[in-house]
N, C-alpha and C positions, 0 to 999 in steps of 0.2 A: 480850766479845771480838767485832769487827767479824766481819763474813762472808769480807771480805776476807783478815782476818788466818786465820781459821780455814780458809781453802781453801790458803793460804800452807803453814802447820803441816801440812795433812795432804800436798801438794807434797810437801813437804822430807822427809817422814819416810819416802813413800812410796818415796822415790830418784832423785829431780828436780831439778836443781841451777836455781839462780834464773833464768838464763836460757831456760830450755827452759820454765819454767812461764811465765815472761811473754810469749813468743810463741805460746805455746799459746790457742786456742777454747775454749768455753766446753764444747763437745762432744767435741772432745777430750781434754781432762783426765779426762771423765766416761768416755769408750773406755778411755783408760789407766788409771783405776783400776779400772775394771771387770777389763779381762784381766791388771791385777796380782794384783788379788783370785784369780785364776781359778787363775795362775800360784803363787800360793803355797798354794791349796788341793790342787792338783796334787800339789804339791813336800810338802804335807801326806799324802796318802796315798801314795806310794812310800813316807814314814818310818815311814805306821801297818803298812804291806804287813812292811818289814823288821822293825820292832819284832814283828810277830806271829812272825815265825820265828823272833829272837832269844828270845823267850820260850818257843817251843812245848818245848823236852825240858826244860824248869824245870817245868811244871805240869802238873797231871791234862788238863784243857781245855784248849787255848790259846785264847783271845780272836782273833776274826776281824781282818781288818786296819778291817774298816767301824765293827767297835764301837766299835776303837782310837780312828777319824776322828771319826766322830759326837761325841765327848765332846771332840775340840779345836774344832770351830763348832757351838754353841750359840745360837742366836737369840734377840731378846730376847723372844721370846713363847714361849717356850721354858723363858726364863730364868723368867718372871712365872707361867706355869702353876707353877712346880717348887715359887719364893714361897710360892703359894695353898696349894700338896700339904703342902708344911712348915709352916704355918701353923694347918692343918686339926690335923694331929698331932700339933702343941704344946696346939692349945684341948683335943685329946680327951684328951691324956697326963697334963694339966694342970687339966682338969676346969672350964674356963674356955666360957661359954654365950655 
């Protein structure tokens, strides 16, 4: 896929109709996807804030609203450490040198 095409796909998916993305800077697109990002990280912990008190008189603990968030963005280094940790645990489980 061109660069083109792929700056297109994430436009459109972000909620950018084709005209707004074609007169858009190069620096602007990068603004707006930044404080979409931001904006739906937001919109993310107000639900992890509500999930934690829909859960709290279900369980002994309730789960913080941060633990809730943390576990929806995951980075990929994040992701790659978690790989390694599970990987470790199968050679040792497994008996594999």
């Amino acid at each position: 896929m061109e660069w083109a095409e792929a700056a297109e796909d994430t436009a459109f998916s972000a909620g950018l109709k084709p005209a707004e993305f074609l007169e858009m800077q190069p620096h602007e697109f990068y603004k707006y996807l930044n404080c979409r990002t931001k904006a739906i990280k937001n919109e993310d912990m107000r639900r992890a804030y509500f999930t934690s008190w829909m859960l709290a008189p279900h369980v002994k603990t309730p789960p913080t609203p941060q633990v809730i968030y943390e576990g929806l963005w995951v980075t990929e280094e994040e992701k790659r450490n978690q790989q390694k940790e599970d990987y470790e645990i199968l050679k040792k489980e497994f008996g594999i040198k």
